[in-house]
mmCIF file of the N, C-alpha and C atoms, coordinates in Angstrom:
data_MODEL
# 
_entry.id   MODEL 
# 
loop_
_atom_site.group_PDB 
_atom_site.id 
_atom_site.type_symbol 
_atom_site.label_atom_id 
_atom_site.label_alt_id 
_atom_site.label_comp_id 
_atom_site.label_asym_id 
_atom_site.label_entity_id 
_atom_site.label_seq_id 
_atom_site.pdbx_PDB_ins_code 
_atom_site.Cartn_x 
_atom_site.Cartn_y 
_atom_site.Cartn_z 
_atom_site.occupancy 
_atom_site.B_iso_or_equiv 
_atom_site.pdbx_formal_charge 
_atom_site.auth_seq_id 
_atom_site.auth_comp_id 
_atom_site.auth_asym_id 
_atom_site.auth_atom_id 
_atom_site.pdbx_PDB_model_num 
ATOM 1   N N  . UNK A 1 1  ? 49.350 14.759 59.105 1.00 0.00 ? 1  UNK A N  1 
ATOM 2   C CA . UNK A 1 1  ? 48.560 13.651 58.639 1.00 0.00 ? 1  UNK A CA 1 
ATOM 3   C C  . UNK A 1 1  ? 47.348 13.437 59.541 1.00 0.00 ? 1  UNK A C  1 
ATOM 4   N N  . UNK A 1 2  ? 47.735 13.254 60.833 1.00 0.00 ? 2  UNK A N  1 
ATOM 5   C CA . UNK A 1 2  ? 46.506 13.233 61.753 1.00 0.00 ? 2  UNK A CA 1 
ATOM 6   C C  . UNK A 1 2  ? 45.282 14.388 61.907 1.00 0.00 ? 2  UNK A C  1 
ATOM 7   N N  . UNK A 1 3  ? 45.974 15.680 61.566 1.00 0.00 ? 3  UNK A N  1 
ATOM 8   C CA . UNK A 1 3  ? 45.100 16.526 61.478 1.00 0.00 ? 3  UNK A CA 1 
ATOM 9   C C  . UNK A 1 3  ? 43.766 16.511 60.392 1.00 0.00 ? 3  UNK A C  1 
ATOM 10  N N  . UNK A 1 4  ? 44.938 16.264 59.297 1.00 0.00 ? 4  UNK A N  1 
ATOM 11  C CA . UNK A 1 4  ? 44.014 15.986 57.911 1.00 0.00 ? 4  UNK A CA 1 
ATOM 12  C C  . UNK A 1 4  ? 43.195 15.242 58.045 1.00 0.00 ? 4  UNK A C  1 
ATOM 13  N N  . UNK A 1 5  ? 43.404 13.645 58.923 1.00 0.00 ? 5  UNK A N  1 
ATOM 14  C CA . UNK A 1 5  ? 42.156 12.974 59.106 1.00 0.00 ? 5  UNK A CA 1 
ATOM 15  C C  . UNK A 1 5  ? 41.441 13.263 59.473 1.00 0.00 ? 5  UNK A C  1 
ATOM 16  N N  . UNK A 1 6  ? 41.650 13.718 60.913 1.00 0.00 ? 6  UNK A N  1 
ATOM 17  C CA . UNK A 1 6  ? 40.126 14.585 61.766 1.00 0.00 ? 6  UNK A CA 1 
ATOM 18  C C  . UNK A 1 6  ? 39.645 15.198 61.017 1.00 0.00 ? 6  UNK A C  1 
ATOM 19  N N  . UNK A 1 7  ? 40.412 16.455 59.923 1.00 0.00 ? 7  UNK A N  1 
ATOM 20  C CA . UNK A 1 7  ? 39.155 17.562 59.291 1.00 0.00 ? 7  UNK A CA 1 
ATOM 21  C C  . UNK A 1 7  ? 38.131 16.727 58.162 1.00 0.00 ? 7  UNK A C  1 
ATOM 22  N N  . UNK A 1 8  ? 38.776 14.955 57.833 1.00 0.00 ? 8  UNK A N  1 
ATOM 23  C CA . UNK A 1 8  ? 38.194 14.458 56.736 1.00 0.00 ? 8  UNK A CA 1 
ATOM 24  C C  . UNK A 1 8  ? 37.233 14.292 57.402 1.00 0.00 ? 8  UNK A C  1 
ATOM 25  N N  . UNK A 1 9  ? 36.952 13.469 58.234 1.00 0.00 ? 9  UNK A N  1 
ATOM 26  C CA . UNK A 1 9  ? 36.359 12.565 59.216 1.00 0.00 ? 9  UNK A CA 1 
ATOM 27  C C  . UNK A 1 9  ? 35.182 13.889 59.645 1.00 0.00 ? 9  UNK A C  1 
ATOM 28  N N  . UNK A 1 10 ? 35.224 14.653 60.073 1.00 0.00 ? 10 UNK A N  1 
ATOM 29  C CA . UNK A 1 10 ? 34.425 15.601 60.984 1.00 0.00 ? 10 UNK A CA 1 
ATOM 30  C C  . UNK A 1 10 ? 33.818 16.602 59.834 1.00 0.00 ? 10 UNK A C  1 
ATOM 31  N N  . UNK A 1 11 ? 34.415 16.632 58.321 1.00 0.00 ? 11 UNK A N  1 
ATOM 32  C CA . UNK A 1 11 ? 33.498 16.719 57.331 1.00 0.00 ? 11 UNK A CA 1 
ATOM 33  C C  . UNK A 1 11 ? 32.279 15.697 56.299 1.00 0.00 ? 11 UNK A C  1 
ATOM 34  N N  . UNK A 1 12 ? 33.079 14.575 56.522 1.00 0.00 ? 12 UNK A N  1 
ATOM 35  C CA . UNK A 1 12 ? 32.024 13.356 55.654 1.00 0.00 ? 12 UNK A CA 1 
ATOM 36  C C  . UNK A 1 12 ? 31.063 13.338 57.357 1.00 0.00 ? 12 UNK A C  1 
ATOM 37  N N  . UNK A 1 13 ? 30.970 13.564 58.758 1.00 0.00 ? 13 UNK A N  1 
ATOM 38  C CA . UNK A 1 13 ? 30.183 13.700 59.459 1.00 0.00 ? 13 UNK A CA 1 
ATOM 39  C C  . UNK A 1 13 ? 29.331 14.480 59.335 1.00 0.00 ? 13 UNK A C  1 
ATOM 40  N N  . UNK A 1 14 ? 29.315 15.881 59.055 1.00 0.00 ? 14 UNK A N  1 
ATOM 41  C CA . UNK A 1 14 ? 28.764 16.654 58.780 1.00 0.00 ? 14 UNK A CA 1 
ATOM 42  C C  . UNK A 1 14 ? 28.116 16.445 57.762 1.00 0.00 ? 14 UNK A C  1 
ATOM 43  N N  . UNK A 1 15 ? 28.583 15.814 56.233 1.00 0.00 ? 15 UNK A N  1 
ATOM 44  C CA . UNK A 1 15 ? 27.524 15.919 54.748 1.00 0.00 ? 15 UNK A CA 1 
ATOM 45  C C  . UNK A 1 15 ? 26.512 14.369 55.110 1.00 0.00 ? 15 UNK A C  1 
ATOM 46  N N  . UNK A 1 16 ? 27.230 13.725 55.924 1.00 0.00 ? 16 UNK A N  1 
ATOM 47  C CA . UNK A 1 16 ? 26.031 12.459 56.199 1.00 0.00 ? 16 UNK A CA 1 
ATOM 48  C C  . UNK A 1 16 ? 24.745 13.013 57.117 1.00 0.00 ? 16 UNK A C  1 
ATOM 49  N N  . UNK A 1 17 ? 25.240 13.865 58.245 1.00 0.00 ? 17 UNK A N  1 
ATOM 50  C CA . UNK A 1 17 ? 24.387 14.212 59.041 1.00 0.00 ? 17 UNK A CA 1 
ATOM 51  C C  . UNK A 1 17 ? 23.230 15.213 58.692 1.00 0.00 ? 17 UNK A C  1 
ATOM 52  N N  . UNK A 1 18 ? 23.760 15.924 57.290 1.00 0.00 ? 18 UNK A N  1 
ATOM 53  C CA . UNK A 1 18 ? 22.804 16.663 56.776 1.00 0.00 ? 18 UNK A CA 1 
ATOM 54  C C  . UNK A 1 18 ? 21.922 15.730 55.645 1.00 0.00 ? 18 UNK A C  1 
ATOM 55  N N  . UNK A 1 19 ? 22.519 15.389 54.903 1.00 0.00 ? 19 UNK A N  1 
ATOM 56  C CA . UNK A 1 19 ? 22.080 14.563 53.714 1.00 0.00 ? 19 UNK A CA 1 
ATOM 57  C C  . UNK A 1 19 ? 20.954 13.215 54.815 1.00 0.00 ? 19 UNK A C  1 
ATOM 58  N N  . UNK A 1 20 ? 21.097 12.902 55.806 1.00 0.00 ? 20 UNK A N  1 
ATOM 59  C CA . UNK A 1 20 ? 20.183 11.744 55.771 1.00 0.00 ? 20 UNK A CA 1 
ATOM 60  C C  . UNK A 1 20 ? 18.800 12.522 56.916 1.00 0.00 ? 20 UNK A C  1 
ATOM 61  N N  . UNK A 1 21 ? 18.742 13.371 56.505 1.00 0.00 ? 21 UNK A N  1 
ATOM 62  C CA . UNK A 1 21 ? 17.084 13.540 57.288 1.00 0.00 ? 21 UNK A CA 1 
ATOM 63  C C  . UNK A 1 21 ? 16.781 14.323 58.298 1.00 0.00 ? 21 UNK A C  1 
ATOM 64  N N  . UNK A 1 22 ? 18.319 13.842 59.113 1.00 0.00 ? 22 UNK A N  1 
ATOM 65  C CA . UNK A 1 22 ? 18.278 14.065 61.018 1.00 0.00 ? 22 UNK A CA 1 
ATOM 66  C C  . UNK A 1 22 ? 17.864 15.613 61.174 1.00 0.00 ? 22 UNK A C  1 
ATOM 67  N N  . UNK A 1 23 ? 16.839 15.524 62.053 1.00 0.00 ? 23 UNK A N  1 
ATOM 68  C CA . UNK A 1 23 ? 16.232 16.544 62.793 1.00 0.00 ? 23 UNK A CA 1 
ATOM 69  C C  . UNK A 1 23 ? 17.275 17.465 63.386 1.00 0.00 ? 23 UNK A C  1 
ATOM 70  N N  . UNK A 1 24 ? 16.899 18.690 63.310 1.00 0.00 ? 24 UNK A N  1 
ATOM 71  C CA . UNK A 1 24 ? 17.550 19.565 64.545 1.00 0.00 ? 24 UNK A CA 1 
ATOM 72  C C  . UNK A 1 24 ? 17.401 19.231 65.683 1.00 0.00 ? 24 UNK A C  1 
ATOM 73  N N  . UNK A 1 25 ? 18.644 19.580 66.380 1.00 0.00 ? 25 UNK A N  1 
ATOM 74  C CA . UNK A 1 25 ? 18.316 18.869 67.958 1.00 0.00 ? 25 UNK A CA 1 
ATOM 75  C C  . UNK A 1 25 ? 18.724 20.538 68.660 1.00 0.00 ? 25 UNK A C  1 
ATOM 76  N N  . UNK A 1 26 ? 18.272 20.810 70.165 1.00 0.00 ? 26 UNK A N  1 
ATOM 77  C CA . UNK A 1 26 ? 18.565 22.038 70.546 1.00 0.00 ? 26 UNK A CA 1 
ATOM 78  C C  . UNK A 1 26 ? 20.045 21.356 71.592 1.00 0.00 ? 26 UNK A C  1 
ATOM 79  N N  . UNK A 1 27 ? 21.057 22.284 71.712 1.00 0.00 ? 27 UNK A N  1 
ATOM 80  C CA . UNK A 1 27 ? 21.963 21.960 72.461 1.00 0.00 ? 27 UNK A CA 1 
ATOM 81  C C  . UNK A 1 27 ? 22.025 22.722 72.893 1.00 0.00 ? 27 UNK A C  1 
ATOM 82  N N  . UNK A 1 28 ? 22.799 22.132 74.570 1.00 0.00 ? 28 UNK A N  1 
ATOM 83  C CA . UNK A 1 28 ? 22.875 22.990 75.138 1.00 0.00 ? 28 UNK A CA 1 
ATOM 84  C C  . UNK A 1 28 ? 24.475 23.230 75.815 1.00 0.00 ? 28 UNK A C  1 
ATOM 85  N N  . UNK A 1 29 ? 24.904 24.763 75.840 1.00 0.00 ? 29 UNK A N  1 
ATOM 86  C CA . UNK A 1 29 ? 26.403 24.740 76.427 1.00 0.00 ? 29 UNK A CA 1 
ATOM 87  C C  . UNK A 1 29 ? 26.710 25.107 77.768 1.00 0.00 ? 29 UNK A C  1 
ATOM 88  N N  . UNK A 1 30 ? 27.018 24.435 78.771 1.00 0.00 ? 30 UNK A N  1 
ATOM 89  C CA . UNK A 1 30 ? 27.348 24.982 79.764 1.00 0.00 ? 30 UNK A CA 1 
ATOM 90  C C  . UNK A 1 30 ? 28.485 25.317 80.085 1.00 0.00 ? 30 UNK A C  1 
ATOM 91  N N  . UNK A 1 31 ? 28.708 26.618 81.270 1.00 0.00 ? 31 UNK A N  1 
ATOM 92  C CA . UNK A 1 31 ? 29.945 27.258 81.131 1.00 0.00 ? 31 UNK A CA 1 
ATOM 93  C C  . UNK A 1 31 ? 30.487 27.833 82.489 1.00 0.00 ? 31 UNK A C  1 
ATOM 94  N N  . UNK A 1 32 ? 31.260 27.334 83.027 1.00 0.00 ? 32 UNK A N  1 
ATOM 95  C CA . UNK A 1 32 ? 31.726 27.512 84.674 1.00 0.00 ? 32 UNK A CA 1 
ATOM 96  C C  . UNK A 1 32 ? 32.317 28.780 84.819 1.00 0.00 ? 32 UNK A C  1 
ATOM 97  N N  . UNK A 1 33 ? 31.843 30.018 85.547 1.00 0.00 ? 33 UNK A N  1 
ATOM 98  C CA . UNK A 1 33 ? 32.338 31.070 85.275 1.00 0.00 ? 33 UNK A CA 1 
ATOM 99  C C  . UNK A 1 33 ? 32.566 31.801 87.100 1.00 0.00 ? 33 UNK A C  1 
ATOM 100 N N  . UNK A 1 34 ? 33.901 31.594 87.090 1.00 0.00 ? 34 UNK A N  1 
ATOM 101 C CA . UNK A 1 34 ? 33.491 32.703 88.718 1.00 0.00 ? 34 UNK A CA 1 
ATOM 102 C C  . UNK A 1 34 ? 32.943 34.119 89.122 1.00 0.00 ? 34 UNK A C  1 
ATOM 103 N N  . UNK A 1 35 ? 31.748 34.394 89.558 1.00 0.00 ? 35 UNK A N  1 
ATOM 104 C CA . UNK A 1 35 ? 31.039 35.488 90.036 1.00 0.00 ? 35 UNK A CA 1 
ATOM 105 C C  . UNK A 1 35 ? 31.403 35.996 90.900 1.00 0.00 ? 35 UNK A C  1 
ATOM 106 N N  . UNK A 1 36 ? 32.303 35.589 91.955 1.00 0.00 ? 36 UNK A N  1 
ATOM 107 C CA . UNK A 1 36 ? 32.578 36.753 92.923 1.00 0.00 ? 36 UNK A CA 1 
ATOM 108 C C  . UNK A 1 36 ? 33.647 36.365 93.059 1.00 0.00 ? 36 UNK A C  1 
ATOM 109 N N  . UNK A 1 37 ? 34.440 37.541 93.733 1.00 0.00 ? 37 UNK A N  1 
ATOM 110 C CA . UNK A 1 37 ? 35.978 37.015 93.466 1.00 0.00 ? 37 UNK A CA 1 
ATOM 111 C C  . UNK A 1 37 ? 36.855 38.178 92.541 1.00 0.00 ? 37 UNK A C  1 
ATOM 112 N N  . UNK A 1 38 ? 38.013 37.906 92.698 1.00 0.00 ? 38 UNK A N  1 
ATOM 113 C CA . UNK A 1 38 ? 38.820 38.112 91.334 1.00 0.00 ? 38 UNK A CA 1 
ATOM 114 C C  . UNK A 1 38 ? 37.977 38.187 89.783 1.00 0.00 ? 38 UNK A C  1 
ATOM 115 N N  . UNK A 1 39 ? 37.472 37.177 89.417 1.00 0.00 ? 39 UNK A N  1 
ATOM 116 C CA . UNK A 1 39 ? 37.251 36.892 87.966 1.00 0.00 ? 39 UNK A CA 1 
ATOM 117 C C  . UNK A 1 39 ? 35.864 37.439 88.221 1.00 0.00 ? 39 UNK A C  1 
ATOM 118 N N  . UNK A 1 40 ? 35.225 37.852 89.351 1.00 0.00 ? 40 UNK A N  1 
ATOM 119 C CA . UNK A 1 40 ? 33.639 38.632 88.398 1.00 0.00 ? 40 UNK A CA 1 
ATOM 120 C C  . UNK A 1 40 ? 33.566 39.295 87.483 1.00 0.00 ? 40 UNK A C  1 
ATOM 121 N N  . UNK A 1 41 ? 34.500 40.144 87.272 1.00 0.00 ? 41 UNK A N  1 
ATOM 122 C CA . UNK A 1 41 ? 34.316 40.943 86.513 1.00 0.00 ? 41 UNK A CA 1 
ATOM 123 C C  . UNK A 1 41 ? 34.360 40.375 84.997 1.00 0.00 ? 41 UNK A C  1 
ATOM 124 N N  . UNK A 1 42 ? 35.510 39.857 84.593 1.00 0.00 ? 42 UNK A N  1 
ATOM 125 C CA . UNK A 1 42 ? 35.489 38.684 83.459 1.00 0.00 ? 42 UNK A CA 1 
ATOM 126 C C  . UNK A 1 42 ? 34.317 38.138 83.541 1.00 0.00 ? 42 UNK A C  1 
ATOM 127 N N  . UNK A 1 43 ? 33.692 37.515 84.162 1.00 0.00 ? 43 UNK A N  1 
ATOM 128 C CA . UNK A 1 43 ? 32.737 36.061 84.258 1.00 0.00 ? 43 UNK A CA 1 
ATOM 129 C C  . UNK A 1 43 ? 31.412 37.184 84.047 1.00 0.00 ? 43 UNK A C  1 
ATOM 130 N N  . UNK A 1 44 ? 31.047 38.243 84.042 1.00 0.00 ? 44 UNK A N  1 
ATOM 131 C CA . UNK A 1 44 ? 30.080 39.428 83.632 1.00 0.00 ? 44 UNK A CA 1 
ATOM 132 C C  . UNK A 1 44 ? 30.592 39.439 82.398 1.00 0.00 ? 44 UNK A C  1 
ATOM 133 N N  . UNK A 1 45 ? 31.514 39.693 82.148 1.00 0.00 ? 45 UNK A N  1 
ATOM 134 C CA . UNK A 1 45 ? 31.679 40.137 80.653 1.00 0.00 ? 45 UNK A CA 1 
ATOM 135 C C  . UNK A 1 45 ? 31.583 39.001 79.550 1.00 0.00 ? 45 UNK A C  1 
ATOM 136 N N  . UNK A 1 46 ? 31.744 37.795 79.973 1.00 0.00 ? 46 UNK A N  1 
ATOM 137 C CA . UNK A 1 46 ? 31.646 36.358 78.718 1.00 0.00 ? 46 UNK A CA 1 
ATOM 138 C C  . UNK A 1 46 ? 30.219 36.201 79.213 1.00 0.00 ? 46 UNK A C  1 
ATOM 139 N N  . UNK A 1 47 ? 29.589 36.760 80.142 1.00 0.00 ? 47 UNK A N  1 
ATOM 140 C CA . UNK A 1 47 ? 28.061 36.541 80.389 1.00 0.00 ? 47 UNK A CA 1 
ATOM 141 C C  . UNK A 1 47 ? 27.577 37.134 79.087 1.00 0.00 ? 47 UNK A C  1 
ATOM 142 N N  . UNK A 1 48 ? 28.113 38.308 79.245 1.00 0.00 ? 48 UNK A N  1 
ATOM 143 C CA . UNK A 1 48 ? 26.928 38.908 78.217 1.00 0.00 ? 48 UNK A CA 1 
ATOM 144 C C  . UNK A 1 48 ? 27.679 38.896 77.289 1.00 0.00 ? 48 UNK A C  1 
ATOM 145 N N  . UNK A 1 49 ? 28.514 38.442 76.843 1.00 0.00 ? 49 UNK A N  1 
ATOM 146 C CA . UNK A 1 49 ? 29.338 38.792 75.094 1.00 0.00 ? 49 UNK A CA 1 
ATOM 147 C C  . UNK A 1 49 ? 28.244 37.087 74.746 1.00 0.00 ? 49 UNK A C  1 
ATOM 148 N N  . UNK A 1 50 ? 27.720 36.719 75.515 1.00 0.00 ? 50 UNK A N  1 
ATOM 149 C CA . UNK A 1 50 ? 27.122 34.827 75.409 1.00 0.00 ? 50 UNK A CA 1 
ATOM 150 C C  . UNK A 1 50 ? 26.056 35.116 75.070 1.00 0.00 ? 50 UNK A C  1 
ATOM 151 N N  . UNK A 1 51 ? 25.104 35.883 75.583 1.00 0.00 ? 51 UNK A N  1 
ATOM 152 C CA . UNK A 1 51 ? 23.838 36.964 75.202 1.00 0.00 ? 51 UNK A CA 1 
ATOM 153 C C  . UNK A 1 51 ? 23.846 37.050 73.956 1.00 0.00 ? 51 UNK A C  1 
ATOM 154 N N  . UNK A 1 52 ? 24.676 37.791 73.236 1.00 0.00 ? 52 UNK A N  1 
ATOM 155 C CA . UNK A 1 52 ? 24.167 38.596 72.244 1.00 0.00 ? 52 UNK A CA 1 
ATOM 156 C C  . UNK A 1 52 ? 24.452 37.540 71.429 1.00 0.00 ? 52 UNK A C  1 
# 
């Protein structure tokens, strides 16, 4: 039941947000990745799979 609400809810968001005008906005994602270490090698590879 709760699920169903969220997907209602986060779709009538979406057809209002298109239907009334609103501008594109640019967003932005930031993403904490360890570079040296253990995980460089990972944290290179979601670098660039983020790239393309």
């Amino acid at each position: 039941m709760m699920k169903r609400m969220i997907a209602v809810t986060a779709a009538l968001t979406a057809i209002v947000s298109t239907t009334s005008g609103a501008h594109a906005q640019e967003v932005k994602v930031g993403v904490n990745l360890p570079y040296t270490g253990i995980g460089a090698e990972f944290a290179q590879l979601v670098d660039r799979r983020m790239e393309l």
